[in-house]
N, C-alpha and C positions, 0 to 999 in steps of 0.2 A: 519588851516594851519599846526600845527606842530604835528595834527594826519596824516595829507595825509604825510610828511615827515619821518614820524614814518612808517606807510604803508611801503614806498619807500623803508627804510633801513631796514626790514625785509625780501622783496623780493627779497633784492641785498644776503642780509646774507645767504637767502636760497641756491643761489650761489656762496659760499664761494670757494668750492669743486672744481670749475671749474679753480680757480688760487692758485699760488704757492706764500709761504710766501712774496717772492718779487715784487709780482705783487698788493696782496692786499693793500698794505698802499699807492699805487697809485691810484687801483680804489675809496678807499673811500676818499681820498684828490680828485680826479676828482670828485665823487659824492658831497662833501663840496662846492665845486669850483661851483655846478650847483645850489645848495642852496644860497648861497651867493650871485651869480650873478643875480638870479630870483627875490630877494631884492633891488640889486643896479639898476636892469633895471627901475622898477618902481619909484626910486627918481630919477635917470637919467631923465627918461620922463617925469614926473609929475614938476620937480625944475629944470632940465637945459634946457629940450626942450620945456616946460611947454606944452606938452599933440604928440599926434603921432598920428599912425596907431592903437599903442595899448588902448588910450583913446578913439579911434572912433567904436574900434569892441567891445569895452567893455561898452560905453553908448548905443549901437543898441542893444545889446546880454539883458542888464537889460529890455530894454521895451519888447522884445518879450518873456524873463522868466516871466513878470508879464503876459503878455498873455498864457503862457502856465499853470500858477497856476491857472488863471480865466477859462481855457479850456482846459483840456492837449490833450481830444479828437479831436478836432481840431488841435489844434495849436501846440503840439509834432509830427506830422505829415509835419507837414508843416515844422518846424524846421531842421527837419530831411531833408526834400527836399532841402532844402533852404544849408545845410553842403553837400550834393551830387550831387547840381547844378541839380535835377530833380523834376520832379511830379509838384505838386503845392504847391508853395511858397508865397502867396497871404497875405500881413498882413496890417492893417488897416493903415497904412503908410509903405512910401515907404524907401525899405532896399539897400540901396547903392549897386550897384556891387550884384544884385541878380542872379545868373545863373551862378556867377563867382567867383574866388579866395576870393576877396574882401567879397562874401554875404556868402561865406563855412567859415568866420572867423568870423562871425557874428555870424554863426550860433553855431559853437565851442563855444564861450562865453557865449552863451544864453544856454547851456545846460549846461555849469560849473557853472555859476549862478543859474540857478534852483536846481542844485543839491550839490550843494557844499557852494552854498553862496554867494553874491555880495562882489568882494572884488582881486580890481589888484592884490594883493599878491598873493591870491591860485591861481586865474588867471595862473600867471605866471609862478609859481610853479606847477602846472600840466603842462602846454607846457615843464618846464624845465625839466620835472625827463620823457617825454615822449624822450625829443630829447637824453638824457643822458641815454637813458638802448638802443634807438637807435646806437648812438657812439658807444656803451658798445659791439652791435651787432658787429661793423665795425671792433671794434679793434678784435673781437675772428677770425674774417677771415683775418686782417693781422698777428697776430700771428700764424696762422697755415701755412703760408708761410715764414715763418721766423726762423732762428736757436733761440735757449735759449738766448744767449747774444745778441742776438738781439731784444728781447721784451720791454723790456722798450726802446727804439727808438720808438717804433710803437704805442707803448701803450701812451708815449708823444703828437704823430700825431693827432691821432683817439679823445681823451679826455680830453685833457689840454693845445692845443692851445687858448690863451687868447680871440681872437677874438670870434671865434668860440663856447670859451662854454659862454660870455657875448652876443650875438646877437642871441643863441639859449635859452636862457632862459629868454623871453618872452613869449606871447601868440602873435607870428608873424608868417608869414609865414615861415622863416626860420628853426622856430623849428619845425613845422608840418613835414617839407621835410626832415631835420633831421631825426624823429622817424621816417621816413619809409625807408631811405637810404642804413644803414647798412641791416636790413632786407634783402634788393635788392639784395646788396652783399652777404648774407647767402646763398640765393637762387641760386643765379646765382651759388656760389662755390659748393655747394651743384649739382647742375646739373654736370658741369665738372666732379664732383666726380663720376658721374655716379647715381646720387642718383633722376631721374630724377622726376619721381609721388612725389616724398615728398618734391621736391623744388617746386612744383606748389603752394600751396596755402602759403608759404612764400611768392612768389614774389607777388603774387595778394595782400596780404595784406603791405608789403612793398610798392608795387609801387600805391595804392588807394590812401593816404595820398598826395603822389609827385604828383601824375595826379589832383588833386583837385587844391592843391597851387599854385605849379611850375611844369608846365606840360612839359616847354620844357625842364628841366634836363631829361625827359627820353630821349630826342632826343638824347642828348648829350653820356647817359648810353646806349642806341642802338648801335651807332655807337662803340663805346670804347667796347661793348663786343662783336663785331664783331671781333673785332681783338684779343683780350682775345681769343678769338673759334680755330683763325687761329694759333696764335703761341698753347695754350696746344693741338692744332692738332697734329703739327711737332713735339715738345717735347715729350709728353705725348702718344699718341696716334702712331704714327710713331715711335715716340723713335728714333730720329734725335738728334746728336750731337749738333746740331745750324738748326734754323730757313731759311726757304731758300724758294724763291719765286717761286711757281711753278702755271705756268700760271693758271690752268684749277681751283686750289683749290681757286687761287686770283679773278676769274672771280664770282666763287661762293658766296664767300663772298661778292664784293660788287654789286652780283644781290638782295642777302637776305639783305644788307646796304638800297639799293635804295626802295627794296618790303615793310620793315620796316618804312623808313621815309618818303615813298607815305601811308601808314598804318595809321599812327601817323598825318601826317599830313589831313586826311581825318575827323578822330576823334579831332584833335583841329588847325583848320584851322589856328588860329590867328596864327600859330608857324610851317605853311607850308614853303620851303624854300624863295619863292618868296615874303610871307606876313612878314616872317621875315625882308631879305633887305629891304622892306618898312616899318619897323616898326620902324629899328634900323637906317633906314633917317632921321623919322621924330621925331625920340628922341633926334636924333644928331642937327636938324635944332631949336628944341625945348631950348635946352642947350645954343644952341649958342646963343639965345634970351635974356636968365635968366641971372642975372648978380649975382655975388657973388662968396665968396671967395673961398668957397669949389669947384666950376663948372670947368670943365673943356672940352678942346675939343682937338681930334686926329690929326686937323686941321685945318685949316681955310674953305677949302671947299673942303668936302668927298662928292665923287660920287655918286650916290643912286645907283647906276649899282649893280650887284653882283660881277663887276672883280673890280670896283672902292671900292667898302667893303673889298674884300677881299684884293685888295691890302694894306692895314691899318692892317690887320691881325698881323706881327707883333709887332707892335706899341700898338695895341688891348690887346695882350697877356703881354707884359712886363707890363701894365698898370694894366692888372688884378693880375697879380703875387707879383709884385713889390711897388705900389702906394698904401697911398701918402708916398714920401720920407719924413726925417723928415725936410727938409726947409718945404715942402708943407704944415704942421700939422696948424692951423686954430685956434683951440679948447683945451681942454687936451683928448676929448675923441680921438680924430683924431692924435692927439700925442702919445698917448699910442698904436694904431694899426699900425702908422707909424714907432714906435720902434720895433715890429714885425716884419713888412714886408722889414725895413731893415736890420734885423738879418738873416734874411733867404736868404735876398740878400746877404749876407757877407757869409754865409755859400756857397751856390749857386757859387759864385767866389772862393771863398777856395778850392771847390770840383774841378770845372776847372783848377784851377792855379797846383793842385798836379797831377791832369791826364787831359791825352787828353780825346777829346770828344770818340774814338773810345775806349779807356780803361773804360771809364765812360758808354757804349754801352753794352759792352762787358758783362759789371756785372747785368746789368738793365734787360739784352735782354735774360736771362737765366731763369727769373721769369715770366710767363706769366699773374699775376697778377700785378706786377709793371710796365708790359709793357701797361695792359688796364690803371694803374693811371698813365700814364702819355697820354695817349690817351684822355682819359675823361679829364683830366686838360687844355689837348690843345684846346679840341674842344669847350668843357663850358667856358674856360678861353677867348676865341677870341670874341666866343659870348658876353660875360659880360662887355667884353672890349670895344665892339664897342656899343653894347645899353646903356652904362652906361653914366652920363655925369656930375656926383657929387660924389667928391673921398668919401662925409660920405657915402653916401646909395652903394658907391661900398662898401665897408667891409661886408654888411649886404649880400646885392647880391651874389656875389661869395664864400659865404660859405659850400656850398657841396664841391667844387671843392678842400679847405684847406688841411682838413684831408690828401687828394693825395698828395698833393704838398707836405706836409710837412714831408709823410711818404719819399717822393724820395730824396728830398735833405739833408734829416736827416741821410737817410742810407749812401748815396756816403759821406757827409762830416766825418761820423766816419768811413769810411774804415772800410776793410776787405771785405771778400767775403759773395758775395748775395747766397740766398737760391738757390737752383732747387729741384721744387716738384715731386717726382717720384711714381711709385705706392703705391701700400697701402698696407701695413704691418698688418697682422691680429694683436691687441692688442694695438697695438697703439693709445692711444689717442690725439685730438690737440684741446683742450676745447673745449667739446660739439658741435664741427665738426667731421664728418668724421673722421678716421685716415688715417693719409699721413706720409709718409716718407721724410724728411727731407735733403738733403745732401748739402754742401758748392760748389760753381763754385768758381773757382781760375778768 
């Protein structure tokens, strides 16, 4: 464990270069933060919750490393299928969730174990330092939309929200989709840049990890950089003062909106739109059944309709943004994320109460990268809101969607003027992105 640790922090050191005195003693306090928490997750699960998701991929992952030691010609093959949900996965017992999220986390443990060791700790500590060079991705693309003083804001967002680096370091799904997220974003800013051949095999490998675990966050990143495309159109592209709805460009984007998530939904049906409202009825009907104290419900009785879901929308949203308040907290884990998620709700109110919504627009709507997180936040956040229906496994759920939120409310409540990204200045660098140009909107 504390060579893979050693590893970690030589290849962050290797990237020293990439940041500025003031930035470094925050990556490696986030990099501590993902150590530490990769630690606390495993007595959390093993002494408060006495075992999870993470003691069940990590007792299937040991039987199939002892099968790959006994055969690896065989049965490294099949391992391998079994993490990419193809080929054949056939093992002398039956592997829960084979073909699925569930049997690709099996399958991750079973090769950490073969190759690393039996042992929750390294376990967790490789998901941890995967989801954290992940972040590490996220925050270099909010920093390159962002002025100087305004990096450590972003840098907060992206690495050291509490929630976020404790439910990413595990060996969960959250921290899989994690490592591959920021990537998405590199990709994606990368293409905007014009830099479009060399964002291609970023995004394939960013978005393989998300499509494995949580397949429907790309639904969510589909939609959110659709509109990302449209505003650095008119900005960037046009070189329009402000953003402005012109039919023909509007119609475009949401035929490639719909061609995308008829796409997506063909490749993972369970998360087509129609399987979705049925999926997130019978989560909601499920919930309503279970009794205990963390459960909650949007309702007493939600329509399985798509205008009856949606009408819950936003109830959905405040509940993923906002919950649990801290009466709701159960636990002290559930205590400690509800002082969280009321802090941001205090900030969130702070930012309203000093400007109006349309000031608050104003500043948001000049960045076309804060205009996709708050797009992605809406659209994962409703989502999350309405499938969910136990405030603990929301914190875990809605952790893509954080980073965003936290980067937007972070900025409005410390004032001052939002970035606009402009062309590209030869010589410019904005760490190991692109170089962009920088300037302040009033």
């Amino acid at each position: 464990m504390l060579g893979i640790a050693i590893s970690a922090a030589l290849v962050l050191a290797m990237q020293r270069r990439r940041y500025d005195a003031r930035e470094t003693g925050w990556v490696i306090a986030a990099f501590i933060a993902h150590l530490i928490s990769a630690v606390l997750q495993v007595l959390v699960t093993t002494r408060f919750y006495r075992g999870g998701d993470v003691t069940l991929y990590q007792y299937t992952g040991r039987q199939i490393a002892r099968l790959i030691d006994f055969d690896p010609g065989l049965f490294l093959p099949r391992t391998l299928g079994l993490v990419f949900q193809t080929g054949d996965h056939v093992f002398p017992f039956d592997v829960i969730g084979a073909g699925a999220s569930t049997g690709t986390m099996q399958g991750i443990a079973a090769l950490i174990i073969w190759s690393l060791g039996d042992s929750l700790y390294v376990s967790g500590l490789v998901a941890s330092l995967g989801a954290f060079f992940g972040q590490l991705a996220l925050y270099r693309v909010f920093r390159a939309h962002v002025p100087l003083e305004q990096r450590r804001t972003v840098l907060l967002a992206a690495l050291l929200v509490p929630s976020v680096v404790f439910w990413s370091s595990a060996l969960l799904k959250e921290s899989v989709a994690m490592a591959g997220l920021g990537w998405v974003l590199v990709a994606m800013d990368r293409f905007f840049r014009g830099e479009r051949l060399r964002s291609l095999p970023v995004l394939f490998a960013g978005a393989t990890p998300i499509a494995l675990v949580k397949p429907y966050v790309l639904f969510a990143l589909v939609l959110s950089s659709v509109v990302w495309w449209y505003w650095h159109r008119e900005l960037h592209v046009a070189r329009r003062p402000r953003v402005r709805l012109r039919p023909g460009y509007v119609v475009l984007a949401g035929v490639g909106a719909v061609v995308a998530m008829v796409l997506l939904g063909q490749v993972f049906p369970r998360y087509a739109f129609d399987n979705v409202i049925d999926e997130a009825s019978r989560l909601q009907a499920v919930g309503a059944q279970v009794s205990g104290g963390s459960n909650y419900a949007l309702a007493e009785n939600v329509r399985g309709s798509p205008i009856g879901q949606l009408g819950f929308a936003p109830l959905a949203l405040f509940t993923a943004l906002f919950r649990p308040l801290i009466f709701e907290a159960r636990n002290a884990p559930m205590f400690v994320n509800a002082l969280e998620m009321t802090l941001l709700l205090l900030l969130f109110l702070r930012a309203l109460w000093e400007h109006s919504w349309r000031s608050l627009w104003s500043r948001l709507g000049r960045s076309p990268l804060f205009v996709f997180a708050i797009a992605f936040v809406a659209v994962f956040g409703v989502a999350v809101g309405l499938a969910s229906t136990n405030l603990g496994t929301l914190s875990r759920y809605r952790v893509p969607l954080v980073p965003f939120f936290a980067a937007v409310v972070l900025l409005l409540a410390r004032g001052g003027p939002l970035p606009v990204w402009t062309e590209e200045e030869p010589g410019e660098k904005a760490s190991g992105l692109p170089s962009s140009r920088l300037r302040s909107a009033s």
